[in-house]
C-alpha atoms as one frame of an Amber mdcrd trajectory, in Angstrom:
protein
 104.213 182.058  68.768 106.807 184.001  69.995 106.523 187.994  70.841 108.367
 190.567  72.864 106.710 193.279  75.018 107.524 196.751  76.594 106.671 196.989
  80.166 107.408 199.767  82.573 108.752 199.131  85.952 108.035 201.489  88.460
 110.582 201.402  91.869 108.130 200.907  95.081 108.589 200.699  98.735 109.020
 197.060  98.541 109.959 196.085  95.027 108.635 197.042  91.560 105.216 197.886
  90.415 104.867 196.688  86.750 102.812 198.109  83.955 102.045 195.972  80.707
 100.991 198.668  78.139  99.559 196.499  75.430  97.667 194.543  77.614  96.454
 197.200  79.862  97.096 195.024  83.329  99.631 195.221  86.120 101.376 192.963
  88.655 104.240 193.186  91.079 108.104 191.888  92.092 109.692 192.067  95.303
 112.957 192.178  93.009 113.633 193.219  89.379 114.012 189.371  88.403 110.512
 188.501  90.029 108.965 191.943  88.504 109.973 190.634  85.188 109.178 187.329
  85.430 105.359 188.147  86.724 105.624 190.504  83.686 106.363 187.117  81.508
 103.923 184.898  83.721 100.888 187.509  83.452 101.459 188.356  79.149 101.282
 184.558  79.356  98.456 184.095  81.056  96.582 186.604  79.472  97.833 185.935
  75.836  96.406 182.404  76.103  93.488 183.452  77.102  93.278 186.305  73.782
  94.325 182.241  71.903  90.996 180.778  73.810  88.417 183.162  72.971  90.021
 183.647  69.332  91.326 187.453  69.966  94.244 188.212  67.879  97.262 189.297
  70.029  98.115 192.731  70.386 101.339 194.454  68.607 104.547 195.089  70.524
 104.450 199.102  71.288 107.200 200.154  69.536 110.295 200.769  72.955 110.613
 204.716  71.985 106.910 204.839  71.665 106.417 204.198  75.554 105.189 206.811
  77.533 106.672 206.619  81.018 107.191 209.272  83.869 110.827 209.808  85.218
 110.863 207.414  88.080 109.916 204.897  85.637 111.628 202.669  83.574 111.052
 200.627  80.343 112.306 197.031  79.324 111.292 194.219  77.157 109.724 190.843
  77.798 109.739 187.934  75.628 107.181 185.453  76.165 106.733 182.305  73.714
 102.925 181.644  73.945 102.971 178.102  72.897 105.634 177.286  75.883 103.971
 178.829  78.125 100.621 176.868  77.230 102.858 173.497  77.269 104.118 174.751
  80.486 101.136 176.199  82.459  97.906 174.936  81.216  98.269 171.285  82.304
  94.724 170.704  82.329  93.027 167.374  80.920  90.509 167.854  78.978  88.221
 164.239  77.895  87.773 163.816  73.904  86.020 160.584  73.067  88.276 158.546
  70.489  86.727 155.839  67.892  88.817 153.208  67.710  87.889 149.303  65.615
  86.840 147.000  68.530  89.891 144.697  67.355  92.281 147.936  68.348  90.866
 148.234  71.600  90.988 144.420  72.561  94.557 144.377  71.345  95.477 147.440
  73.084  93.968 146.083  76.564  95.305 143.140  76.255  98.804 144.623  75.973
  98.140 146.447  78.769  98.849 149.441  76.465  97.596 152.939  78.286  95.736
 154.204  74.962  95.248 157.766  76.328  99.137 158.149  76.899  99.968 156.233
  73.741  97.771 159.099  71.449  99.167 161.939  73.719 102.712 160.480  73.345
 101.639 160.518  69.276 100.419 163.757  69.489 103.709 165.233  70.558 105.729
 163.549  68.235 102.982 164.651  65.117 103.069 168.484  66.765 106.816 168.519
  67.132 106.113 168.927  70.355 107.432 166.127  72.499
């Protein structure tokens, strides 16, 4: 899933404070490229979690709806959810698989890796690969 987000940048000594409205956190840039992309990488982070625990998203604040003082300044950020998952959360998890015994003796015997042959499926079936 795919969304795009107001945030408001706010100039600092070093950098560019950054305020994500709709998810009520902050982070930080040294420049206006790595304020918006810890923009990006913290919506990411957080909006997988929201996926985890079965939260719904929040909706985009409308851009003229932001509230911002004068120093301040709004943008957009993008963030595709499911990239950023395929990207970030590179964890292995272990799922037990039931295979017949004459699969498994096959497989082993081809020296076929069975755990990357069903992830290499899984892409493929997901449109993911």
């Amino acid at each position: 899933m795919k969304n795009t987000y107001p945030i408001i940048l706010t100039p600092d000594e070093v950098g560019y404070v950054v305020y994500i409205p709709d998810f009520d956190i902050n982070t930080e840039g040294d420049t206006l490229t790595e304020a918006i992309e810890m923009a990006r990488d913290a919506i990411g982070i957080i909006g997988i979690d929201y996926e985890d625990d079965k939260k719904p998203l929040p909706v985009p604040t409308e851009f003229s709806k932001v509230n911002h003082e004068q120093n301040e300044f709004v943008t957009l950020v993008d963030v595709d959810f499911t990239e950023y998952r395929r990207k970030n959360d590179t964890r292995t998890v272990r799922r037990n698989v039931t295979l017949p015994a004459y699969l498994d003796y096959a497989a082993s015997q081809s020296g076929i890796n069975v755990s990357a042959l069903l992830q290499t499926a899984l892409k493929q079936k997901l449109n993911l690969a």
